[in-house]
Structures are given as structure tokens and as C-alpha cells.
MARLUM-110172 format. One record per residue (C-alpha): residue number from 0; residue in one letter; x, y, z. Coordinates in nm, 2 decimals. Example, Ala and Ser with C-alpha at 12.3 -4.5 7.8 and 13.67 -1.06 7.14 Angstrom:
2
+-----+------+--------+--------+--------+
!  nr ! rest !     px !     py !     pz !
+-----+------+--------+--------+--------+
!   0 !    a !   1.23 !  -0.45 !   0.78 !
!   1 !    s !   1.37 !  -0.11 !   0.71 !
+-----+------+--------+--------+--------+
//
This chain:
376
+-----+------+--------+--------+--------+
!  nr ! rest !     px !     py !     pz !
+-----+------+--------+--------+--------+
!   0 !    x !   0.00 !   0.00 !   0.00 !
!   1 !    x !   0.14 !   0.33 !  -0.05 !
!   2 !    x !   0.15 !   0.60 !   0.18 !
!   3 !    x !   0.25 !   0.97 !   0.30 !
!   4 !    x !   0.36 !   1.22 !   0.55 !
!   5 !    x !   0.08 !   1.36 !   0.70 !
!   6 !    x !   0.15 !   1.71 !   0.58 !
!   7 !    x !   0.00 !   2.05 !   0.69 !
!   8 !    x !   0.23 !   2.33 !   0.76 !
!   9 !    x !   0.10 !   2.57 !   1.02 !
!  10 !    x !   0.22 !   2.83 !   1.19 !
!  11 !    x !   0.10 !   2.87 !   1.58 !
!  12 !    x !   0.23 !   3.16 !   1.85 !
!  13 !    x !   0.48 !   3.38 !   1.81 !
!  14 !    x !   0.73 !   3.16 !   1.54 !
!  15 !    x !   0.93 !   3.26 !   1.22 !
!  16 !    x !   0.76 !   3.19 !   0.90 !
!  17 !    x !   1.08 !   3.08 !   0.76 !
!  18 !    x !   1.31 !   2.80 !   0.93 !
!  19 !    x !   1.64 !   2.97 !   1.06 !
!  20 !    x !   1.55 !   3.27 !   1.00 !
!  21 !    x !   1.45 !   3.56 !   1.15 !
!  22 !    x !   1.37 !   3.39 !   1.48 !
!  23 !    x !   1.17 !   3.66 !   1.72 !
!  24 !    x !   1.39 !   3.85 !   1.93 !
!  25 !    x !   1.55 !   3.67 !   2.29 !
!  26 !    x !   1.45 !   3.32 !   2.14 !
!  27 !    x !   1.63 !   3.02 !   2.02 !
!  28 !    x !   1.45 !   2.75 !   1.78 !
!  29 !    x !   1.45 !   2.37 !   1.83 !
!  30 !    x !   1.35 !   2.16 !   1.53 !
!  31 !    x !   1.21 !   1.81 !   1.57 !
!  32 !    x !   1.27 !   1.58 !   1.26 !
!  33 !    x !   1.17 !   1.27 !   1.09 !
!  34 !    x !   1.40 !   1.03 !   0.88 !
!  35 !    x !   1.72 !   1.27 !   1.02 !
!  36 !    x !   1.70 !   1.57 !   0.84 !
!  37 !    x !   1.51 !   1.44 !   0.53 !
!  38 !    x !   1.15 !   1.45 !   0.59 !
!  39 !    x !   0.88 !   1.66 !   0.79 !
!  40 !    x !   1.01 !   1.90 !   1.07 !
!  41 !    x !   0.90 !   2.14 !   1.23 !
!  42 !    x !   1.05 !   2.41 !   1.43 !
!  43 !    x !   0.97 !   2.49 !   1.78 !
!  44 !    x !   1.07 !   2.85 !   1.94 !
!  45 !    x !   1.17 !   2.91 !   2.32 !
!  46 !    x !   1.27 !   3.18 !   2.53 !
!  47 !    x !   1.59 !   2.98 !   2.66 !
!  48 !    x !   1.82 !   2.70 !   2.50 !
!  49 !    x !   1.69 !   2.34 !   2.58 !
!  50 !    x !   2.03 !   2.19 !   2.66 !
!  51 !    x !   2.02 !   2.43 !   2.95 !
!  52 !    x !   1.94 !   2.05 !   3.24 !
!  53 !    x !   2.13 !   2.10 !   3.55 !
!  54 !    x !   2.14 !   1.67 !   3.63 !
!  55 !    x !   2.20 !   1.41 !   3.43 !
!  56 !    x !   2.06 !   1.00 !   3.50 !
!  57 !    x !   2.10 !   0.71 !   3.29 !
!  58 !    x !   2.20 !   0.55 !   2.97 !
!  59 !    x !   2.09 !   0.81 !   2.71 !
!  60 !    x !   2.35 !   1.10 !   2.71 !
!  61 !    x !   2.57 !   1.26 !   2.48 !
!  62 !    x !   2.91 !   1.12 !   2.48 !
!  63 !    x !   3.21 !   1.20 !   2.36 !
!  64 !    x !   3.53 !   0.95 !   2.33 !
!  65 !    x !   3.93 !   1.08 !   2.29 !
!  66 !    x !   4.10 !   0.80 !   2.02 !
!  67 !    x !   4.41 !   0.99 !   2.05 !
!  68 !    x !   4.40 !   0.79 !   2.38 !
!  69 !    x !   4.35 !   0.44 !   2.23 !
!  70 !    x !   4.64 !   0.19 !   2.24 !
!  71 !    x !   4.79 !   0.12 !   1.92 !
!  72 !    x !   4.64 !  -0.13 !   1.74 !
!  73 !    x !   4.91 !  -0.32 !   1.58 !
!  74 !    x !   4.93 !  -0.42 !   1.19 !
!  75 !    x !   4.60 !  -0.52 !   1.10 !
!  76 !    x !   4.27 !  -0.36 !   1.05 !
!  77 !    x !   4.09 !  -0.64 !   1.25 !
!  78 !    x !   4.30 !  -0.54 !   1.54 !
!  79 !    x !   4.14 !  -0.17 !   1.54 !
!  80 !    x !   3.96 !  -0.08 !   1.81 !
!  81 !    x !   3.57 !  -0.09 !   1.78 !
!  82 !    x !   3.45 !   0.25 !   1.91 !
!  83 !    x !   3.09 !   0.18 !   1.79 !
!  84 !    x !   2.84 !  -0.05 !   1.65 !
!  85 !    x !   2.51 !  -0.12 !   1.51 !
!  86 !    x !   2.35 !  -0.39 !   1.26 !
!  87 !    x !   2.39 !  -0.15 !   0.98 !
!  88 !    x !   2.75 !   0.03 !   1.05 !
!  89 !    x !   3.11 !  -0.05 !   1.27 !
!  90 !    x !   3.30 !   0.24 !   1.38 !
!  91 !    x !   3.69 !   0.16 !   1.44 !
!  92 !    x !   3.99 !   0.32 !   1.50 !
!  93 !    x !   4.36 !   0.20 !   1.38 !
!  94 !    x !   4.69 !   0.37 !   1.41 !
!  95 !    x !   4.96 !   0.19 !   1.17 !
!  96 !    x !   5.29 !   0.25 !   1.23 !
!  97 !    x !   5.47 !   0.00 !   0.99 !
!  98 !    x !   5.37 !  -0.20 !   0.69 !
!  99 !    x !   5.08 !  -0.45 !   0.67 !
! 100 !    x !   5.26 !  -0.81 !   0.62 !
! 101 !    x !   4.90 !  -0.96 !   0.49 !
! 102 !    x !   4.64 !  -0.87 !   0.30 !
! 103 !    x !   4.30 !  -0.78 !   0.45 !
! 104 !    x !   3.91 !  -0.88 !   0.30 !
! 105 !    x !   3.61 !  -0.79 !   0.46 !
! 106 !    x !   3.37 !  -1.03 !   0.39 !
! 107 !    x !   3.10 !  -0.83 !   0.60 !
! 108 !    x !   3.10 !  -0.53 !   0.42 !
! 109 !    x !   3.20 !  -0.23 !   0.22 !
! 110 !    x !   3.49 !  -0.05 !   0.39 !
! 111 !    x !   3.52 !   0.32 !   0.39 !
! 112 !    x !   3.86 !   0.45 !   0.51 !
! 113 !    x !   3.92 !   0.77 !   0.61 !
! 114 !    x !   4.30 !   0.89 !   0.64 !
! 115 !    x !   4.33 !   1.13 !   0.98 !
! 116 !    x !   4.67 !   1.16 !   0.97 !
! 117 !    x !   5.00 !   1.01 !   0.79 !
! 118 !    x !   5.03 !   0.91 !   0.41 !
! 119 !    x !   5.08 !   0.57 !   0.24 !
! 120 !    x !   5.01 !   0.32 !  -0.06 !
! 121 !    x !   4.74 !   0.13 !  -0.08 !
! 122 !    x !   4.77 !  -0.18 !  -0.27 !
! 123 !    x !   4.45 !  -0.39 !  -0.37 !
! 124 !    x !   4.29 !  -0.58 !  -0.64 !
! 125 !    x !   4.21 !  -0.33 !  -0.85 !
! 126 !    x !   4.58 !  -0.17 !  -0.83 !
! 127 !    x !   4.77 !   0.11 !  -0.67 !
! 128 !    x !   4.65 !   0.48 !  -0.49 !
! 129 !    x !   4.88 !   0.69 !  -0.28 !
! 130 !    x !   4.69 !   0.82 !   0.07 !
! 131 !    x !   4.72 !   1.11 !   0.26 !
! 132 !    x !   4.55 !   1.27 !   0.56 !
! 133 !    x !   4.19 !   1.39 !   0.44 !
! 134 !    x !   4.13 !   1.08 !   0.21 !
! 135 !    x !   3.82 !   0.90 !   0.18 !
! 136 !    x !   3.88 !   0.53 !   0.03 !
! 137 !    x !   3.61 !   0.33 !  -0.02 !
! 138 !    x !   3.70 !  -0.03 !  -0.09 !
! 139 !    x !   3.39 !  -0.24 !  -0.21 !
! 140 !    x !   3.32 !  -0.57 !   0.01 !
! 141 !    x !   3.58 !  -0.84 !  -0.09 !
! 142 !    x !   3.83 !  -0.62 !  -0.20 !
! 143 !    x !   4.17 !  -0.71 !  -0.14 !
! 144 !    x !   4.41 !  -0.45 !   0.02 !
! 145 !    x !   4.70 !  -0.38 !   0.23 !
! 146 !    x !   4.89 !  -0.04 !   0.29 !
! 147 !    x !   5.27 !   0.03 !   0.29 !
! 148 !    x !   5.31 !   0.38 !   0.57 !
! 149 !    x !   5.55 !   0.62 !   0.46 !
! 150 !    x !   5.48 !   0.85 !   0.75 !
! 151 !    x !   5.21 !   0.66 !   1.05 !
! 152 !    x !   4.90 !   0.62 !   0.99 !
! 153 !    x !   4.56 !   0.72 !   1.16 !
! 154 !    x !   4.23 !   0.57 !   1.02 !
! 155 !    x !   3.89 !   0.61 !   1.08 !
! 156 !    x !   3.72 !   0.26 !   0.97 !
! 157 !    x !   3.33 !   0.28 !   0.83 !
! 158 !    x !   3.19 !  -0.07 !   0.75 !
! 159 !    x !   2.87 !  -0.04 !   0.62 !
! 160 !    x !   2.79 !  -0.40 !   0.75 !
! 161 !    x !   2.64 !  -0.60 !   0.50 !
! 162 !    x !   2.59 !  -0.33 !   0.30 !
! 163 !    x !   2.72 !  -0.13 !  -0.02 !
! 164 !    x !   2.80 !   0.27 !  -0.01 !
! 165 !    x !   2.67 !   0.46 !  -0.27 !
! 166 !    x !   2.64 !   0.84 !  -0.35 !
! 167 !    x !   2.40 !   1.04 !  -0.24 !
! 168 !    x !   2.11 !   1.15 !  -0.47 !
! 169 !    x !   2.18 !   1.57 !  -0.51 !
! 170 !    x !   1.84 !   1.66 !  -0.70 !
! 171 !    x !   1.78 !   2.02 !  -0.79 !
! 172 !    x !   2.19 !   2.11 !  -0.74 !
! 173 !    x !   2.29 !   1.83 !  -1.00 !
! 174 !    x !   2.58 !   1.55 !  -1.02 !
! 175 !    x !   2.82 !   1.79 !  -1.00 !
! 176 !    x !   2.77 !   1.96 !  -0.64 !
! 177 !    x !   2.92 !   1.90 !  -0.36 !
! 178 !    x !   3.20 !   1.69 !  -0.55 !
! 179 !    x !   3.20 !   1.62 !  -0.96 !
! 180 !    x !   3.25 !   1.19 !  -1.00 !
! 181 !    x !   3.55 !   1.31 !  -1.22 !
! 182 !    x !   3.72 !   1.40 !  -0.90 !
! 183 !    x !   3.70 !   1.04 !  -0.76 !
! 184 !    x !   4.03 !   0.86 !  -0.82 !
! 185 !    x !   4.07 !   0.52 !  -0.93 !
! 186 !    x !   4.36 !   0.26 !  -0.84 !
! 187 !    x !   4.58 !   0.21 !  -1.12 !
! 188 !    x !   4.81 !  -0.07 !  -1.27 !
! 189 !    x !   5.10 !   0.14 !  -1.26 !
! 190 !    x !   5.49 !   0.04 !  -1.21 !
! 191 !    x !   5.43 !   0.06 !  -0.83 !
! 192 !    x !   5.18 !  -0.24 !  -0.83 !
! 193 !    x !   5.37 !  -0.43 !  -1.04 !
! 194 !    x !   5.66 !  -0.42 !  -0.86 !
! 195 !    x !   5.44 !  -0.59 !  -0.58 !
! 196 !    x !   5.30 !  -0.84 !  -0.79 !
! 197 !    x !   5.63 !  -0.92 !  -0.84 !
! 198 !    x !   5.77 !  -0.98 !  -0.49 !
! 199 !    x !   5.80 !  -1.39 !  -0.44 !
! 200 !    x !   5.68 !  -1.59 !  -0.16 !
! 201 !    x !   5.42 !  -1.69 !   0.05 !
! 202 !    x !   5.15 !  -1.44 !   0.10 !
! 203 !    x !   4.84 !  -1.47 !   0.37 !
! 204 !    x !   4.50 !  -1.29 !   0.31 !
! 205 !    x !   4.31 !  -1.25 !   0.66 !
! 206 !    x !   3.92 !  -1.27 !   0.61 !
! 207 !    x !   3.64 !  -1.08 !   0.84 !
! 208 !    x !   3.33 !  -1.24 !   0.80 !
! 209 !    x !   3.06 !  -1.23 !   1.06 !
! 210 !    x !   3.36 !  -1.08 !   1.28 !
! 211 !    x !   3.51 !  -1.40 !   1.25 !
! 212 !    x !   3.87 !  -1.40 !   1.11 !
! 213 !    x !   4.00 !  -1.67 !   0.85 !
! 214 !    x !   4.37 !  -1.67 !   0.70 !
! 215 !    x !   4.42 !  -1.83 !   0.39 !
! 216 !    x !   4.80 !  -1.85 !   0.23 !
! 217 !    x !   4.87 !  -1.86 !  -0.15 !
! 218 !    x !   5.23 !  -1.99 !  -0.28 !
! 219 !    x !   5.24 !  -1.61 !  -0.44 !
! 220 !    x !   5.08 !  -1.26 !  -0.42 !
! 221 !    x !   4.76 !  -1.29 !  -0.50 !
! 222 !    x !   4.73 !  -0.88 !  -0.60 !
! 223 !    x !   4.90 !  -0.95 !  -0.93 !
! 224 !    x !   4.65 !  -0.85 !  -1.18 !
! 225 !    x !   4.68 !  -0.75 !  -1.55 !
! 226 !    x !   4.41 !  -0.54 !  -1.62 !
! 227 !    x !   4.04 !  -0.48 !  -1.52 !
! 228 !    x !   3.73 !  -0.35 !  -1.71 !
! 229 !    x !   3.46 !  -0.22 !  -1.53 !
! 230 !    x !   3.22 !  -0.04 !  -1.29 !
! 231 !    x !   3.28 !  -0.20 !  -0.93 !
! 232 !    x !   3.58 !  -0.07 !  -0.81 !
! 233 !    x !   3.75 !   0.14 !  -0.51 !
! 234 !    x !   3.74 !   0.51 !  -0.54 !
! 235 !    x !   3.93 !   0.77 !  -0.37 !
! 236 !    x !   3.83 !   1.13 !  -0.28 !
! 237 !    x !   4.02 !   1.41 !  -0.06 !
! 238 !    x !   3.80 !   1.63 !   0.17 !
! 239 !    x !   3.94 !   1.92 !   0.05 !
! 240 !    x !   3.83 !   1.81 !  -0.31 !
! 241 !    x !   3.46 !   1.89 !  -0.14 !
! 242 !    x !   3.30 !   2.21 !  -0.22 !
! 243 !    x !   3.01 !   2.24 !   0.07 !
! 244 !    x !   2.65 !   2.35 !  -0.03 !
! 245 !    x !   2.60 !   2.70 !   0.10 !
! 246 !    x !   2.31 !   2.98 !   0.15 !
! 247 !    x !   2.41 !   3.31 !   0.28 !
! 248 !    x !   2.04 !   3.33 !   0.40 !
! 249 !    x !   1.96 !   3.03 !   0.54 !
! 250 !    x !   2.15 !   2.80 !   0.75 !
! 251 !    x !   2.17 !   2.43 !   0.55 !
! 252 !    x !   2.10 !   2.14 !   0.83 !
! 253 !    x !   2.34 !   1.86 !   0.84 !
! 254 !    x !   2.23 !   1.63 !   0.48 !
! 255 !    x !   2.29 !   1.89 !   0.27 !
! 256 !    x !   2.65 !   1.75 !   0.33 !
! 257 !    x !   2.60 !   1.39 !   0.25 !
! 258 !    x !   2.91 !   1.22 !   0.10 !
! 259 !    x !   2.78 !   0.86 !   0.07 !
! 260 !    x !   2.50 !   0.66 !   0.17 !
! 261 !    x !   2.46 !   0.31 !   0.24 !
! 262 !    x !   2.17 !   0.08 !   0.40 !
! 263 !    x !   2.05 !   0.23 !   0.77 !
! 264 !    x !   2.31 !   0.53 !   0.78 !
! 265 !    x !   2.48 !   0.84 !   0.57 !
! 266 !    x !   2.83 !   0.98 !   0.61 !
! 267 !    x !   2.83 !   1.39 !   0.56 !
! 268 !    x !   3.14 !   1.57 !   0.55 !
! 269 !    x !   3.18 !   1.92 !   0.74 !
! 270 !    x !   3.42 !   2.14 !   0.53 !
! 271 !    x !   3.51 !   2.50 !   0.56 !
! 272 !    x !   3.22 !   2.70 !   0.35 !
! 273 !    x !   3.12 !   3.09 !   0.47 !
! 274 !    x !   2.91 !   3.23 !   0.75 !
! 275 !    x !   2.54 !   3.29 !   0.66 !
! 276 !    x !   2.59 !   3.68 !   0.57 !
! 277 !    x !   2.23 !   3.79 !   0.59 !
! 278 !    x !   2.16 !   3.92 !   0.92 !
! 279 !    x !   1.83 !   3.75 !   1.01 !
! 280 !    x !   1.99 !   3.41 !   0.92 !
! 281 !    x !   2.10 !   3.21 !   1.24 !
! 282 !    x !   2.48 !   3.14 !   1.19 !
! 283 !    x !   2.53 !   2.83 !   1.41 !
! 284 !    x !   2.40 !   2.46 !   1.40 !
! 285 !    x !   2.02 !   2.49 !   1.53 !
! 286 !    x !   1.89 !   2.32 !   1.85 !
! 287 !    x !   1.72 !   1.99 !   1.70 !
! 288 !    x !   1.57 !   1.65 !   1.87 !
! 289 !    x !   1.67 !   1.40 !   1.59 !
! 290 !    x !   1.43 !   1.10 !   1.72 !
! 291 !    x !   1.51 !   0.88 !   1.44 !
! 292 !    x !   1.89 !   0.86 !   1.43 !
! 293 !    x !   2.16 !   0.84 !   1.61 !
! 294 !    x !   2.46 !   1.11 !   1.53 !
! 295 !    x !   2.80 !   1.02 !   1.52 !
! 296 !    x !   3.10 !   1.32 !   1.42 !
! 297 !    x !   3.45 !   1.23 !   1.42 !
! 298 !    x !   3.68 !   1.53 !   1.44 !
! 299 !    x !   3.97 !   1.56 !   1.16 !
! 300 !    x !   4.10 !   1.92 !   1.14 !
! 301 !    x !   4.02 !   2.27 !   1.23 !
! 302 !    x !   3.82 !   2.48 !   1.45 !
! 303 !    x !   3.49 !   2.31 !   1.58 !
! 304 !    x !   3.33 !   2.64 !   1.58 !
! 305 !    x !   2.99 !   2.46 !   1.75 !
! 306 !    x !   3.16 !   2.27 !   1.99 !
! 307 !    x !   3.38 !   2.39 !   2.35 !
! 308 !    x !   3.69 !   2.15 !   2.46 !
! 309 !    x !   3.69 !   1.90 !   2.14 !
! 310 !    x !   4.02 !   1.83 !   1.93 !
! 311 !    x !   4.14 !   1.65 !   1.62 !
! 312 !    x !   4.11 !   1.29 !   1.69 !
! 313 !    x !   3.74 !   1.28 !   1.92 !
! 314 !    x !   3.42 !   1.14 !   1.88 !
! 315 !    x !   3.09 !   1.25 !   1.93 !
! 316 !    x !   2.78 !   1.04 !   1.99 !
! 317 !    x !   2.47 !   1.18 !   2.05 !
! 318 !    x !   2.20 !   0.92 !   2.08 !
! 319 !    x !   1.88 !   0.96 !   1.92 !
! 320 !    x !   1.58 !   1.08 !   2.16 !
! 321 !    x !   1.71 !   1.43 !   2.34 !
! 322 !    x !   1.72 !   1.78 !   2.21 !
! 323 !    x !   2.11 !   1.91 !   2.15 !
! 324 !    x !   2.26 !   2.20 !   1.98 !
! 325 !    x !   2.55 !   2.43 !   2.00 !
! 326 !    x !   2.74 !   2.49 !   2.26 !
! 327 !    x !   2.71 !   2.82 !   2.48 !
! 328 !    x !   2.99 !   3.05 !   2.38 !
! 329 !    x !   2.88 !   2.91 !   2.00 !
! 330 !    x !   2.54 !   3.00 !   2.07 !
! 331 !    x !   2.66 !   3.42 !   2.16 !
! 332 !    x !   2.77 !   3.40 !   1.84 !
! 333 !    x !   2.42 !   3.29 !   1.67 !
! 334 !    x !   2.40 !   3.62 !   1.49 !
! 335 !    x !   2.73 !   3.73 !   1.41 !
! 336 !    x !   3.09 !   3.54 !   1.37 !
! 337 !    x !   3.35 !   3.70 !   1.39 !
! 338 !    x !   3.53 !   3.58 !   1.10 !
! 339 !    x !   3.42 !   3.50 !   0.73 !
! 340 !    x !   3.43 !   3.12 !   0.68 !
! 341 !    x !   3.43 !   2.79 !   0.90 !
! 342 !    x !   3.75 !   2.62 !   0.89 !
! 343 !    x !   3.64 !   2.27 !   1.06 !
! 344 !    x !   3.67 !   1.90 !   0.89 !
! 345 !    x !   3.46 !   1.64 !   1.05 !
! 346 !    x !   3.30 !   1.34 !   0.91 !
! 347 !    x !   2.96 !   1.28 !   1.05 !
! 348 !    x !   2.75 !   0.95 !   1.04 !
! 349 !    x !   2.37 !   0.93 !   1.08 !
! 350 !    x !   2.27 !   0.62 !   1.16 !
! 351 !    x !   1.89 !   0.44 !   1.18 !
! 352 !    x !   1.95 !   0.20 !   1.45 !
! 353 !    x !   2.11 !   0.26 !   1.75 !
! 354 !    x !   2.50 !   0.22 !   1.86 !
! 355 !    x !   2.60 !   0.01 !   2.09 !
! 356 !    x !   2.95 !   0.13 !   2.25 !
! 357 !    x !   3.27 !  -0.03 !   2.25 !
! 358 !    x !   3.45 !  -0.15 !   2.56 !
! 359 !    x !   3.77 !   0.06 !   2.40 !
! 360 !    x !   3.55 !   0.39 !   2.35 !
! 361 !    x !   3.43 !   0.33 !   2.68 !
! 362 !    x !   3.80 !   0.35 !   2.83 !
! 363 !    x !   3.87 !   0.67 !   2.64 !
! 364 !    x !   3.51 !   0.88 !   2.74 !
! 365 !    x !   3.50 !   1.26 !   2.83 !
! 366 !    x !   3.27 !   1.14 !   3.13 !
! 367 !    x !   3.15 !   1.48 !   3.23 !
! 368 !    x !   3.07 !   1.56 !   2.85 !
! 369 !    x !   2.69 !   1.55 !   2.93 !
! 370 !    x !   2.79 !   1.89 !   3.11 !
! 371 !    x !   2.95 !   2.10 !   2.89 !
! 372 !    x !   2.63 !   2.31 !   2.77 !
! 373 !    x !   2.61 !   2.42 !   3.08 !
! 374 !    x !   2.63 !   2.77 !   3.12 !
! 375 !    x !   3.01 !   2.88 !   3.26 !
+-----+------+--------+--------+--------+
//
């Protein structure tokens, strides 16, 4: 049977006709959303923020975790530590120091990698890419890979568990917002790879499958490919190859930013893009109760201009089913920043079903994060 929103817009009170936008005098606006920030919302407006709770009791909080803290992981991407989890998506963090000495497959899932810090070669099926810090590589499930470090590596892992990442549908703004497909990179059978093929003896390939691990060792390399034809293959994009949607009157929520898509969650990327410049528009993140997803933002680079005591390297998670927003010396600047352009990177998930945390998240929490709205 098909169906719809039940849609009537209405305005009741004292509100803004226009969302983000010219919000009455002394008051802040809370949205409340369906399917994230894709479908029906409407936006509610109070005479005081509504993050402003004194006490905090049980499990559903906002939490923040520090993986510059984390252990290292060793040389292999199923050592990484799991910072969080659901049916759809598994969050994990790997430092590398020194080369992989086996080749990884995830049987689970497509693998996004994201490069926080250090530069390397990939190697995989498909061929050869160079990575540096701000690289997305998405490596389709079953891929073959392993990476060579020419300066340690820091990696945010995205498994979209049995699933497969695709891009994001951009509508009225066409394919070439945001990023133009001719800017996604392709591994190439280039001198580098087969110098690898090349390289004699044994060779083991460590498979994840249902997080189980399997090894199985070939007589030879088994990346050795001539050639390839085709439309299933990794691709590679740099966040500073992403050119943000903007409005200098309106302030864009969160998926106007969506990178790639996959079953039960999105990943956005948060790149520098100017300030709203007209002066009715609100200039920071608004206050919204996203009760369908949970929100996930790792921090890469930059200056979190909505956020007090967060660096390169943390994790947010704020659960699905409370109201949160900007922080409070972010909020005194709702009308007017004082400089021209943001100059954050982060790379948020959205995700349907809820996380589950990791035991090594859980060792590296902000504790006291639940507190820092409050007023100083």
C-alpha cells in the first residue's frame, strides 16, 4: 500500500515563518525531525536553550570519546579498536605504524577508510593509490588490500555492514555539487603495483566475516592483476576536493553534506564554507531532537566552531531521543561570527538503529561531556 507524511504546515504563536531565519527576538529554535533531516520538521521556538538540564541519570546521554588515547592497534585492520556499532555500520579506529605483512578482506561489508593523519600506498585488487591525511577510500566488500606507511597512519574505519555505499542522490543542485564523480580517483596498474606483484613468496589474506577472522596462504601474491574492465571498483576522494553547499540566507542542516549513503546510515562531510551573511539568518547549528537517528562526528582538522573542549582525533555520539545543539559560547555568536568562513573538517555519520559502545571507546570517554552546555 502506499503512503504519505501527513503534511499541513501551520504556523501557531509567536514563530518565524521561515526556518532559521529571522527567529523573534531573545528566542532560540528547536526543530524536531523525521527520517534525520530528510522529511517533515517542524520548528519549535523558546525563550531559553533546551540543553540548558542541571542533572544528568541514565544511559541516554551525549558522549564523547578521545581515540588519540587508544592503544595502538598493531598491523592489522581487525585489530582496530571498535568505538561503535550497530547492525547497519562499525566504527573503528587503527593507528599503523609499519607496513601490513597480509592482506585484508572484509567479507562483511564495504569498507570506507578515512585517512586522519600520515600518508601511504594502498595496494588492492584493483591496483595502486597513494593516501594522505583527508582521504576517503572506499574499498567495495571483498576487496583485497593492504597499505605500505610512509609516515604513521591514523584511520577512521566505516563498515557499512552488509551493505554497499553509494552516492548520495543531489536533485535540484545536480551531479556535479558537492564533489564532480570526475574527481573520484581510481587505483591504477601502474609500475608501483607491479613491482608488488612481483615480490615472491608466501603471501596470507586475513578474512572478516561475521567478525570471525579466516587466513588463507597462496604460494604467491595474489594482487597480481593484469588489467580490469569495469564499474565495481574502489574510489578515492580528498575532503578538500569537497566544495560544501551554502546559503548566505539560510543556515543548511546537516544532509545537505552527505558524501555517501549506504543501508540504515549516511556519512556527511563538514568542510570550511562561509558564515550565513544575511543578518536574520542564524549562523550556528540549530537546536534539533533528531528521534530517528543516532549522530556520530569524528573530528579531523580545524576549529569546531559549534563545539567547547573537542580536538582532532574525538568522537561525538549523540544518541537519538534528546534535544542538542550548539554549545554556549557558540550559541553568543548565533548572529554574528566573527570571521568570514568555518575552517572545521569532520565526518559525521547518521545512523537508523542505534550504537552500541565499544569496551575501547568506553575506556577513552570525556565522562563529564553531558555537562559542557552548561552555562560557565
Amino acid at each position: 500500500m502506499s503512503r504519505k507524511w501527513i503534511h499541513i504546515p501551520h504556523v501557531e504563536g509567536l514563530a518565524s515563518r521561515q526556518a532559521h531565519a529571522d527567529l523573534p527576538p531573545g528566542t532560540v529554535e528547536r526543530e524536531i525531525g523525521k527520517d534525520g533531516f530528510f522529511g517533515p520538521a517542524t520548528q519549535m521556538i523558546h525563550p531559553r536553550p533546551p540543553t540548558g538540564w542541571t542533572s544528568w541519570e541514565g544511559p541516554l546521554r551525549p558522549r564523547a570519546f578521545d581515540c588519540m588515547q587508544l592503544p595502538a592497534d598493531g598491523g592489522s585492520p581487525w585489530a582496530a579498536s571498535t568505538l561503535l556499532h550497530n547492525a547497519h555500520c562499525r566504527l573503528r579506529f587503527w593507528r599503523l605504524a609499519t607496513n601490513m605483512d597480509h592482506l585484508a578482506r572484509n567479507a562483511d561489508g564495504d569498507e570506507l577508510l578515512f585517512i586522519h593523519a600520515g600518508r601511504g600506498d594502498l595496494y588492492c585488487d584493483y591496483g595502486h593509490l597513494s593516501i594522505e591525511a583527508g582521504d576517503y577510500v572506499l574499498l567495495p566488500r571483498g576487496t583485497m588490500w593492504r597499505l605500505e606507511v610512509l609516515e604513521a597512519l591514523q584511520l577512521l574505519l566505516i563498515e557499512a555492514s552488509n551493505g554497499s555505499y553509494q552516492l548520495p542522490d543531489k536533485g535540484l543542485v545536480g551531479e556535479q555539487a558537492i564533489f564532480d564523480p570526475a574527481m573520484l580517483d581510481l587505483p591504477r596498474i601502474d609500475e608501483a603495483f607491479k613491482s608488488q606483484a612481483a615480490q615472491a613468496g608466501d603471501s596470507r589474506v586475513v578474512i572478516k566475516r561475521r567478525n570471525q577472522l579466516s587466513t588463507v596462504t597462496y604460494p604467491y601474491n595474489p594482487l597480481d592483476a593484469l588489467g580490469w574492465h569495469g564499474s565495481l571498483h574502489p574510489v578515492r576522494i580528498n575532503v578538500r576536493d569537497i566544495r560544501p553547499l551554502s546559503s548566505h540566507r539560510y543556515h543548511l542542516p546537516p544532509s545537505a553534506h552527505t558524501t555517501f549513503v549506504a543501508p540504515g546510515f549516511v556519512v556527511c562531510t563538514f568542510a570550511p564554507r562561509p558564515f550565513e551573511t544575511d543578518p536574520g539568518a542564524i549562523k550556528v547549528p540549530f537546536f534539533h531532537s533528531n528521534d530517528d537517528f543516532d549522530e556520530v562526528i569524528f573530528y579531523h582538522s580545524g576549529d569546531f566552531f559549534s563545539r567547547d573542549h573537542i580536538h582532532p582525533g574525538m568522537v561525538t555520539l549523540h544518541p537519538a531521543g534528546f534535544t542538542h545543539g550548539p554549545h554556549p559560547k557558540a550559541l553568543s555568536r548565533m548572529h554574528v561570527q566573527p570571521k568570514p568562513m568555518t575552517d572545521e573538517y569532520a565526518v559525521m555519520i547518521d545512523a537508523r538503529e542505534a550504537f552500541d559502545v565499544g569496551d575501547a571507546a568506553t575506556a577513552v570517554e570525556w565522562a563529564e561531556y553531558h555537562q559542557s552546555w552548561r552555562q560557565s
